[in-house]
ChimeraX commands (.cxc) that place a marker at each C-alpha (Angstrom):
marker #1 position 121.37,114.51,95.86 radius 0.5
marker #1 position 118.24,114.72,94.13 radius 0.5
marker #1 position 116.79,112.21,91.86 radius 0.5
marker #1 position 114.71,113.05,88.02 radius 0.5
marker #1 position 110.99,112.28,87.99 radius 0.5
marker #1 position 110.29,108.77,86.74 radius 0.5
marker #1 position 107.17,106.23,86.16 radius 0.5
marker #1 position 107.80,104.95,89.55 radius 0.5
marker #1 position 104.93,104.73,91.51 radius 0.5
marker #1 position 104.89,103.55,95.56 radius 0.5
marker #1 position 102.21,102.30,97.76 radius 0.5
marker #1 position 100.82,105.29,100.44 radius 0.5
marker #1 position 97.92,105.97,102.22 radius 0.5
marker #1 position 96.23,109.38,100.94 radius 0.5
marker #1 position 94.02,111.09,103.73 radius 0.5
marker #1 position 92.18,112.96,100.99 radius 0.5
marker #1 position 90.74,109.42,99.65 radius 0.5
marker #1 position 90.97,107.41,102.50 radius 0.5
marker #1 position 92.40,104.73,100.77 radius 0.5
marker #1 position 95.70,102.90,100.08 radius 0.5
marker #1 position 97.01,104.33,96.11 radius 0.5
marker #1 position 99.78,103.55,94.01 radius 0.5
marker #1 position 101.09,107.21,94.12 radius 0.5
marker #1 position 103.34,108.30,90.97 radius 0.5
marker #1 position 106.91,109.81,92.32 radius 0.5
marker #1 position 107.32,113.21,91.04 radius 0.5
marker #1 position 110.73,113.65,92.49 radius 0.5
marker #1 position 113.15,112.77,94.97 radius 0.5
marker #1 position 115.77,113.73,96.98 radius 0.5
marker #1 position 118.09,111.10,99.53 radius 0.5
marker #1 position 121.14,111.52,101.14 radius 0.5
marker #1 position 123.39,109.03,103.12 radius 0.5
marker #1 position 123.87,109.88,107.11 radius 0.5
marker #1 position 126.88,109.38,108.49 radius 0.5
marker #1 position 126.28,109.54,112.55 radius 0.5
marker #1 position 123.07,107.09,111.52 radius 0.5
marker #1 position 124.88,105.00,109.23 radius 0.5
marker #1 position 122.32,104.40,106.09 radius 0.5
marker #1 position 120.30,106.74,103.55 radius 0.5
marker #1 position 117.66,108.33,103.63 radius 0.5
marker #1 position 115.04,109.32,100.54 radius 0.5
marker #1 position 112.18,111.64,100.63 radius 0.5
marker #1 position 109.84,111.66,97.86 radius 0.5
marker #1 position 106.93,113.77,96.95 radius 0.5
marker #1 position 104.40,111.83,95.35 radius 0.5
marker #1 position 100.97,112.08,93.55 radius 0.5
marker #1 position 97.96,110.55,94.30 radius 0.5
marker #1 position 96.61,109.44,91.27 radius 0.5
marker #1 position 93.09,109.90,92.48 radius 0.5
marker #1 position 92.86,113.27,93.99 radius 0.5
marker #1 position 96.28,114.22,92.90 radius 0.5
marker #1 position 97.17,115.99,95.90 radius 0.5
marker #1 position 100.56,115.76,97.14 radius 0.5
marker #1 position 102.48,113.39,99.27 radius 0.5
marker #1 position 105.66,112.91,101.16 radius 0.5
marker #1 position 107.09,109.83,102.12 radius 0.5
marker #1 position 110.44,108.70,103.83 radius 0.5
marker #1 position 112.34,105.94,103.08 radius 0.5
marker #1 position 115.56,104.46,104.51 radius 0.5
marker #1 position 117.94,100.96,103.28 radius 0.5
marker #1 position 121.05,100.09,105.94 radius 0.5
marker #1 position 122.69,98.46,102.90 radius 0.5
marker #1 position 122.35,101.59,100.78 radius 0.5
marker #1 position 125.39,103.29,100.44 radius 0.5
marker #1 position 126.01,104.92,96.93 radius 0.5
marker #1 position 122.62,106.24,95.88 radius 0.5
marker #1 position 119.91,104.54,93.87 radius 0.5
marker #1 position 122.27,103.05,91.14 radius 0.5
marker #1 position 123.65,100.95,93.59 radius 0.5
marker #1 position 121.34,98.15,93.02 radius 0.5
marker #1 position 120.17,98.19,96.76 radius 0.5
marker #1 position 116.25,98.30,97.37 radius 0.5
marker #1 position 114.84,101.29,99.74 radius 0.5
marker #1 position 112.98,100.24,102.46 radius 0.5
marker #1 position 109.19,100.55,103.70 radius 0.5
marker #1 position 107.66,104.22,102.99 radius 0.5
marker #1 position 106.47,105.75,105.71 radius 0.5
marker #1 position 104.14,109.28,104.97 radius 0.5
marker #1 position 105.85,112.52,106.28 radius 0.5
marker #1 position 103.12,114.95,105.03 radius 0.5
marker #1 position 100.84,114.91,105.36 radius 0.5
marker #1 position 101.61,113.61,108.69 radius 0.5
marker #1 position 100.05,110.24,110.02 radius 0.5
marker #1 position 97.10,111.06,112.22 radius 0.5
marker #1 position 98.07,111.04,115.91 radius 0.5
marker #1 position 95.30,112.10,117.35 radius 0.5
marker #1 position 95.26,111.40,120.85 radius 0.5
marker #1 position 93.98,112.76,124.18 radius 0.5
marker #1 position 95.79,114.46,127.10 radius 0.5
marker #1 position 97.62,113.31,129.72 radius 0.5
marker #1 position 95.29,114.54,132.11 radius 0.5
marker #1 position 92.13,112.41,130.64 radius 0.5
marker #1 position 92.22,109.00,132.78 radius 0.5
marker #1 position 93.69,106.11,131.25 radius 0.5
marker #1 position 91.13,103.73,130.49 radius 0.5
marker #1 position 89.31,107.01,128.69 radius 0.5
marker #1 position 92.32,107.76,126.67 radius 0.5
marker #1 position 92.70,104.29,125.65 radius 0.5
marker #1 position 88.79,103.60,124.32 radius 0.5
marker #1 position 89.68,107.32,122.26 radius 0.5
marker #1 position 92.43,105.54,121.08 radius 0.5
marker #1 position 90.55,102.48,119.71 radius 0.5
marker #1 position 87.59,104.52,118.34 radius 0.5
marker #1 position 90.60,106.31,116.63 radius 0.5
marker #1 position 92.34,103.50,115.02 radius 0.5
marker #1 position 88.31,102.17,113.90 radius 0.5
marker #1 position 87.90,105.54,112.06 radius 0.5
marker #1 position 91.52,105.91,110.29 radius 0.5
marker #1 position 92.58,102.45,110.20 radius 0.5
marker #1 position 89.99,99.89,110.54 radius 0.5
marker #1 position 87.34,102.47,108.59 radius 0.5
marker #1 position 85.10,100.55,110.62 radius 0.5
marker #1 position 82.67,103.41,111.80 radius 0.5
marker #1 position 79.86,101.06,113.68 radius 0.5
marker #1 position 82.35,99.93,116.68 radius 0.5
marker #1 position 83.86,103.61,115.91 radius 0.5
marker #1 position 80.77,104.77,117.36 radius 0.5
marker #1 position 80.53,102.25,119.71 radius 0.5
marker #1 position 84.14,103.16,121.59 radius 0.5
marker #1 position 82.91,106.59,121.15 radius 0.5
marker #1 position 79.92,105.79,123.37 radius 0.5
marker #1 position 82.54,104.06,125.43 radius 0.5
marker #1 position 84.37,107.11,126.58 radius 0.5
marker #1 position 81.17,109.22,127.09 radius 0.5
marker #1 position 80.18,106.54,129.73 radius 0.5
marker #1 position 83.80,106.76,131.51 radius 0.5
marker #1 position 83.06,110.57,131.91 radius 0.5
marker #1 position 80.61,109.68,133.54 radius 0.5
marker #1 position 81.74,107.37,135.79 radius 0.5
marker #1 position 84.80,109.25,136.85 radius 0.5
marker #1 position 82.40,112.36,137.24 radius 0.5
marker #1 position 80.15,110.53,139.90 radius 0.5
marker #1 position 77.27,110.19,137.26 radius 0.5
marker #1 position 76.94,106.41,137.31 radius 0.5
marker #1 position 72.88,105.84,137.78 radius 0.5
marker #1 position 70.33,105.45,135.05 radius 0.5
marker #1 position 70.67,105.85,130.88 radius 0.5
marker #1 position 73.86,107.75,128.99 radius 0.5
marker #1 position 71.17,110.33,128.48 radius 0.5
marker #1 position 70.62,110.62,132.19 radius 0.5
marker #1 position 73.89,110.62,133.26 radius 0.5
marker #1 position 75.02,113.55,130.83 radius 0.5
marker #1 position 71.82,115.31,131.73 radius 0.5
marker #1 position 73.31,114.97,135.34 radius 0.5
marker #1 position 77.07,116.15,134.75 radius 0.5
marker #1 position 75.27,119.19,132.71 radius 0.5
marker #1 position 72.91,119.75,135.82 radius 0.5
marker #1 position 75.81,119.56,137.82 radius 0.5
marker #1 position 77.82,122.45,135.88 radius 0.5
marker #1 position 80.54,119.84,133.97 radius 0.5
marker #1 position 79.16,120.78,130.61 radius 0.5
marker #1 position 77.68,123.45,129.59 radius 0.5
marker #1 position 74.78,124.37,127.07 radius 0.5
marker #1 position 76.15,123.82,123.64 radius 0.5
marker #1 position 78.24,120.73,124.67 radius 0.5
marker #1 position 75.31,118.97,126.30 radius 0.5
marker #1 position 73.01,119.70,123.42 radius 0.5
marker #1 position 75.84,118.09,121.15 radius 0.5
marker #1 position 76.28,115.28,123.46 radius 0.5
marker #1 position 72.48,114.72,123.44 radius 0.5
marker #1 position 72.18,115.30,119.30 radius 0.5
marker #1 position 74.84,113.05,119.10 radius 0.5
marker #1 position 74.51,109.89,121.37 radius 0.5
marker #1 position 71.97,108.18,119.68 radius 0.5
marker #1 position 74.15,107.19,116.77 radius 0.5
marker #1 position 76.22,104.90,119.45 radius 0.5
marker #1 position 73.61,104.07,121.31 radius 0.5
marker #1 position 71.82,102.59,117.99 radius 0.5
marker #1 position 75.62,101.04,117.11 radius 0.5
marker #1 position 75.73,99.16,120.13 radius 0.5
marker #1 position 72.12,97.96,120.65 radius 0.5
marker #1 position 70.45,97.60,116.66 radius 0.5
marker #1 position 72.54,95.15,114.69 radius 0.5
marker #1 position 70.58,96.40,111.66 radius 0.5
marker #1 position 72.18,99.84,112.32 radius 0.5
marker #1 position 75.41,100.75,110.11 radius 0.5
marker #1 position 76.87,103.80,111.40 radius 0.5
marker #1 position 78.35,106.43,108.18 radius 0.5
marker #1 position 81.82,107.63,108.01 radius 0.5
marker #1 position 80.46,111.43,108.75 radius 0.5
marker #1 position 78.26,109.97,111.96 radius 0.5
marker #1 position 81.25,107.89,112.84 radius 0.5
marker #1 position 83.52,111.69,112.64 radius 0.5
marker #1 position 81.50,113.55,114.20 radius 0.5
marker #1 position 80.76,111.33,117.56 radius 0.5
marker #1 position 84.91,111.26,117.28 radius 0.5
marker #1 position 84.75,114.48,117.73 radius 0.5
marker #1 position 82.33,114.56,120.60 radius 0.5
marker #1 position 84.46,112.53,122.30 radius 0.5
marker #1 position 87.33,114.33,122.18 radius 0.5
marker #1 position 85.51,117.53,122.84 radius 0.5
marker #1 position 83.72,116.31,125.69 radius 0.5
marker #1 position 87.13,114.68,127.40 radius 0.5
marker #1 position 89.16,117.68,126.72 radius 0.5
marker #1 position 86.87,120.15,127.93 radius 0.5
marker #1 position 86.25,118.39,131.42 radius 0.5
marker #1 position 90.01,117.18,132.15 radius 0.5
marker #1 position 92.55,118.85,129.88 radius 0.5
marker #1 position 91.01,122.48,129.76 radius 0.5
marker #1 position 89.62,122.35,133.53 radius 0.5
marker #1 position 93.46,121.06,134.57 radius 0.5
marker #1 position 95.05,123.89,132.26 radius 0.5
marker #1 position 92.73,126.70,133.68 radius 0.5
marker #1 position 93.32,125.51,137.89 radius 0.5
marker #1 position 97.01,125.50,136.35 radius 0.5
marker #1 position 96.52,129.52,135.01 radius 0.5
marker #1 position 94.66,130.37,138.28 radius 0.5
marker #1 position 97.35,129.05,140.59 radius 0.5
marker #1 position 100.05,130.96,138.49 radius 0.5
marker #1 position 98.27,134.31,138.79 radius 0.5
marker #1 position 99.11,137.03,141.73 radius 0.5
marker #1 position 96.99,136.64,144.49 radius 0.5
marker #1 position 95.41,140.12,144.21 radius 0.5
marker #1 position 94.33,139.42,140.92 radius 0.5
marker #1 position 91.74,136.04,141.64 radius 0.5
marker #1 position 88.49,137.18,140.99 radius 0.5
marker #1 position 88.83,140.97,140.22 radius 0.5
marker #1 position 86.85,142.29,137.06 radius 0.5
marker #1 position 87.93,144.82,134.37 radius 0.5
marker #1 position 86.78,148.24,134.78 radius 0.5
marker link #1:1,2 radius 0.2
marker link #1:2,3 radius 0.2
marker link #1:3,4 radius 0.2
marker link #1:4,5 radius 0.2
marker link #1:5,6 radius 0.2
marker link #1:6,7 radius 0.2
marker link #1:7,8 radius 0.2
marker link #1:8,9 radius 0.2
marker link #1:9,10 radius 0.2
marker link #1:10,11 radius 0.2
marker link #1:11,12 radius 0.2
marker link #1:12,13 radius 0.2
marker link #1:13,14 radius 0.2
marker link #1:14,15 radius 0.2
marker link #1:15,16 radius 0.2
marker link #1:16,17 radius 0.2
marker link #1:17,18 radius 0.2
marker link #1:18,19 radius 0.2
marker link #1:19,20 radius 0.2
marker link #1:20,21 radius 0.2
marker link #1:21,22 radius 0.2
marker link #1:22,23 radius 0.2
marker link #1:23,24 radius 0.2
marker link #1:24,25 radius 0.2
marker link #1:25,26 radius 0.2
marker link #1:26,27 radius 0.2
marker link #1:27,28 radius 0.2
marker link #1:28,29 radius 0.2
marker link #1:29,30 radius 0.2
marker link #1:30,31 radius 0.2
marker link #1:31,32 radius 0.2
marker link #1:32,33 radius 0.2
marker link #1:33,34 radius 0.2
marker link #1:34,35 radius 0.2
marker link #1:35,36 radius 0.2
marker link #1:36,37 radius 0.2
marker link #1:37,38 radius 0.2
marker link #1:38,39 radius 0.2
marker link #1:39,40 radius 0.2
marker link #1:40,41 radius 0.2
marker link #1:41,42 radius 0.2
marker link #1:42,43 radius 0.2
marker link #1:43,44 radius 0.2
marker link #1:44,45 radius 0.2
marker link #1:45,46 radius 0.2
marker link #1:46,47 radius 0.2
marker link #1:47,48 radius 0.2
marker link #1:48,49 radius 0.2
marker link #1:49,50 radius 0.2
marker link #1:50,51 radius 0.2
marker link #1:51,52 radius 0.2
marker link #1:52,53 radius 0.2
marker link #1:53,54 radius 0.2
marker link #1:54,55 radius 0.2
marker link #1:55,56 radius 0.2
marker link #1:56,57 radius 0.2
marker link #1:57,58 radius 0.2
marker link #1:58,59 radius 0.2
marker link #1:59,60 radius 0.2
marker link #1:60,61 radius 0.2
marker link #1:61,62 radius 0.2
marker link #1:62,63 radius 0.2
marker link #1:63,64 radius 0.2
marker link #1:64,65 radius 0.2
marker link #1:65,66 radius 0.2
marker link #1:66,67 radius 0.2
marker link #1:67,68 radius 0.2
marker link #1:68,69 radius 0.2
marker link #1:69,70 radius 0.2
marker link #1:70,71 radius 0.2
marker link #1:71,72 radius 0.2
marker link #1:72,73 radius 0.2
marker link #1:73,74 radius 0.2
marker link #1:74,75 radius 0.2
marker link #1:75,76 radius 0.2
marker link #1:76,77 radius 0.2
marker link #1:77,78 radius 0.2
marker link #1:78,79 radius 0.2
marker link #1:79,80 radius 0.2
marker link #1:80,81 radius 0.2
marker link #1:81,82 radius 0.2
marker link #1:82,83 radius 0.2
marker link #1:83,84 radius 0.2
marker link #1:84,85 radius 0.2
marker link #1:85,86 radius 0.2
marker link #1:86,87 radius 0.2
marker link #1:87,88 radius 0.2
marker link #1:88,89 radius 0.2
marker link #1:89,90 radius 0.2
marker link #1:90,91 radius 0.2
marker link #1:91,92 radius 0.2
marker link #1:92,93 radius 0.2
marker link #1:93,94 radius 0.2
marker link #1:94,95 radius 0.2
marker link #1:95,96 radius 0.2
marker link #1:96,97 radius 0.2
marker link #1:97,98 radius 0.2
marker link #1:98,99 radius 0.2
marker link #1:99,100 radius 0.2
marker link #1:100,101 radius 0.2
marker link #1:101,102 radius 0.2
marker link #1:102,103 radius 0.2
marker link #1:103,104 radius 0.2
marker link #1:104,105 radius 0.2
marker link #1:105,106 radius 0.2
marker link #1:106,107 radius 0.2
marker link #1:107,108 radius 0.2
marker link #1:108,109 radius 0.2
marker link #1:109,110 radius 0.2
marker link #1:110,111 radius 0.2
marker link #1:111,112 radius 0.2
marker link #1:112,113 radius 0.2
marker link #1:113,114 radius 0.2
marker link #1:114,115 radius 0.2
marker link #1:115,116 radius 0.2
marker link #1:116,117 radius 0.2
marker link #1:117,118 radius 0.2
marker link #1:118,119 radius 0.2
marker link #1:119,120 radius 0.2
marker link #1:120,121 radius 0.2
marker link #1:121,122 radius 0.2
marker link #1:122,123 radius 0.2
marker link #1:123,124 radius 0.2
marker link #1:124,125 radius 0.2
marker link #1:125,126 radius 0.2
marker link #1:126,127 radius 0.2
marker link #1:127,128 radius 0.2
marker link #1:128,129 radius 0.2
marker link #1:129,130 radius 0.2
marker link #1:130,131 radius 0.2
marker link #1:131,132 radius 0.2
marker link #1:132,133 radius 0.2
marker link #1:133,134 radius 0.2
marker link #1:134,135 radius 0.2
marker link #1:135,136 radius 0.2
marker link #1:136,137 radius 0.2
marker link #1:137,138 radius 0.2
marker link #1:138,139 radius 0.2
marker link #1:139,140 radius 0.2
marker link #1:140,141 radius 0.2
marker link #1:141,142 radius 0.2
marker link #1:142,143 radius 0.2
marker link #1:143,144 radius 0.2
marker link #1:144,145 radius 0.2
marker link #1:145,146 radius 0.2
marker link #1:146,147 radius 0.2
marker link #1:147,148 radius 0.2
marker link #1:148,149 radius 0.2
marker link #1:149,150 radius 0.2
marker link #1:150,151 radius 0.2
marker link #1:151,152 radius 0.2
marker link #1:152,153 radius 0.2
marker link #1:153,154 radius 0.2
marker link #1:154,155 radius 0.2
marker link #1:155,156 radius 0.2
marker link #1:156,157 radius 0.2
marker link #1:157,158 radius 0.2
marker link #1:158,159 radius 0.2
marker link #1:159,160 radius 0.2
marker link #1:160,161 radius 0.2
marker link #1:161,162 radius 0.2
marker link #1:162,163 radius 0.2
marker link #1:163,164 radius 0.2
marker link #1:164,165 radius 0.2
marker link #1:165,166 radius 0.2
marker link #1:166,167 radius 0.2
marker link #1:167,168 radius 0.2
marker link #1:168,169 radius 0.2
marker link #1:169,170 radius 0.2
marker link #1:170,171 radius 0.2
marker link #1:171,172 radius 0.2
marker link #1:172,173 radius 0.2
marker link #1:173,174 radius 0.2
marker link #1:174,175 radius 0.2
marker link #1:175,176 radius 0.2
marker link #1:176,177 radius 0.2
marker link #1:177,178 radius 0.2
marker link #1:178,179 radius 0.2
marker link #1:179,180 radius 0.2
marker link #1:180,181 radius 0.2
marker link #1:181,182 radius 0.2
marker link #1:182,183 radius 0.2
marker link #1:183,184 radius 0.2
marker link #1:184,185 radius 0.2
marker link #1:185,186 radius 0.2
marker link #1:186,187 radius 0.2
marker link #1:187,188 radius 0.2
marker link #1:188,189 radius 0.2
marker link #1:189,190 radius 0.2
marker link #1:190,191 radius 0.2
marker link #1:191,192 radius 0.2
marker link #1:192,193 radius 0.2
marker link #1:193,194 radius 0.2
marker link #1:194,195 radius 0.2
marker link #1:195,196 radius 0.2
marker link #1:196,197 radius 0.2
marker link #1:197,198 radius 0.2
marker link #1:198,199 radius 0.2
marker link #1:199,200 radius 0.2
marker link #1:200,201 radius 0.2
marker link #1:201,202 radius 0.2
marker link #1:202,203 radius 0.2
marker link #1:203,204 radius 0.2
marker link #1:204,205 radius 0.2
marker link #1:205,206 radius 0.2
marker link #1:206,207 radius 0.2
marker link #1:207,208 radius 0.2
marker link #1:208,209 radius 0.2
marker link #1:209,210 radius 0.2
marker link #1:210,211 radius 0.2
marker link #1:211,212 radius 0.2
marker link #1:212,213 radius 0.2
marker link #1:213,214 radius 0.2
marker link #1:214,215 radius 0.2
marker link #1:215,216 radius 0.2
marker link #1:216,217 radius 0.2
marker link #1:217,218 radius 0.2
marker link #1:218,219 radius 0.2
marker link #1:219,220 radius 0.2
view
C-alpha cells in the first residue's frame, strides 16, 4: 500500500553531506507482515541539501492498519544508500581488524579524522609486527616488509607518501588531520591489510585448487 507525498520530513544521515538532515519524504510504501507480526514502511526521501535520494526503513509492533491508525513508526534506519560496513577480512588478525574498525567508525561516525589517522597508523604497525618487522621507525619497518618482498613498489611508495600524516597525528598536538588525509590513510590501511592477508590467503587458496601439472607452467 503506498502512501501520497506529504511535507513530512524525517531525520537521516546523507553520505553525500556527511551530515545528519531533515530529509523531505517524497513517497512511501508499507505493508504489514504476517510471519513477522508488525509493518513495515520504506520511504524514499530527499536530502534537502544535496537533494540526492534516500531510502529508509521503518517498522511499529503496534501498527496494524496503516498510517491512519494513529500508531507512530518506529526509528528509521537508511536502506540505500546502504550504511557503510566497511570492514576487513577474516583472514587479517584480529587485533588488526579491530583498530580498522575504530579508524572506521572515527571517519563515518565520530568525523574525527586526527585519531582516524592515528588507528590508521595503528594497523600499519600490527603489519608489521605480525610480519616479523618489529625493530626501528614505521618507516623502517615498512622499508623492511618491502625489502623483504610483502609489498611491492607502488604500495610501499603509498605507504611511505602516506605515513607521515599519522605519524604527525599521533606525535604534534598542533597537527589537525583533514577529512581527505584522514580517507586516504583509510584507505592505505585497508589496502595494505588486504593485500598481505586476504589476497595472499585467496591466491595460496587458487594455487592449491589448480591441477598439479599446471603450477608454474607459462603460456606459449
Amino acid at each position: 500500500m503506498g502512501e501520497p507525498s506529504t511535507s513530512e520530513t524525517l531525520l537521516v544521515d546523507c553520505e553525500t553531506c556527511e551530515a545528519t538532515v531533515a530529509g523531505n519524504v517524497e513517497g512511501s510504501y508499507y505493508r504489514y507482515i504476517d510471519k513477522a507480526g508488525f509493518s513495515v514502511r520504506w520511504s524514499l526521501l530527499s536530502c534537502p541539501a544535496c537533494s540526492n535520494p534516500i531510502v529508509v526503513a521503518q517498522d511499529d509492533d503496534d501498527m496494524r492498519y496503516g498510517p491512519d491508525s494513529g500508531a507512530a513508526w518506529g526509528r528509521v534506519e537508511r536502506v540505500y544508500p546502504a550504511p557503510n560496513e566497511r570492514q576487513l577480512g577474516v583472514a587479517v588478525p584480529t587485533p588488526i581488524r579491530t583498530a580498522f574498525a575504530e579508524a572506521r567508525a572515527c571517519y563515518t561516525d565520530a568525523k574525527a579524522y586526527t585519531a582516524c589517522a592515528i588507528m590508521c597508523r595503528k594497523v600499519l604497525e600490527g603489519v608489521c609486527n605480525s610480519h616479523g618487522a618489529t625493530n626501528g621507525t614505521l618507516a623502517a619497518r615498512l622499508k623492511k616488509l618491502s625489502d623483504d618482498g610483502f609489498l611491492d613498489k607502488r604500495l610501499f611508495e603509498w605507504t611511505t607518501a602516506l605515513r607521515m600524516v599519522g605519524n604527525e597525528a599521533a606525535h604534534d598536538v598542533d597537527v589537525t588531520v583533514s577529512r581527505e588525509d584522514a580517507g586516504d590513510l583509510l584507505d592505505l590501511a585497508e589496502a595494505v591489510a588486504e593485500y598481505l592477508y586476504t589476497f595472499k590467503e585467496k591466491f595460496e587458496n587458487f594455487q592449491k585448487r589448480r591441477p598439479p601439472n599446471t603450477k608454474g607452467s607459462s603460456a606459449t
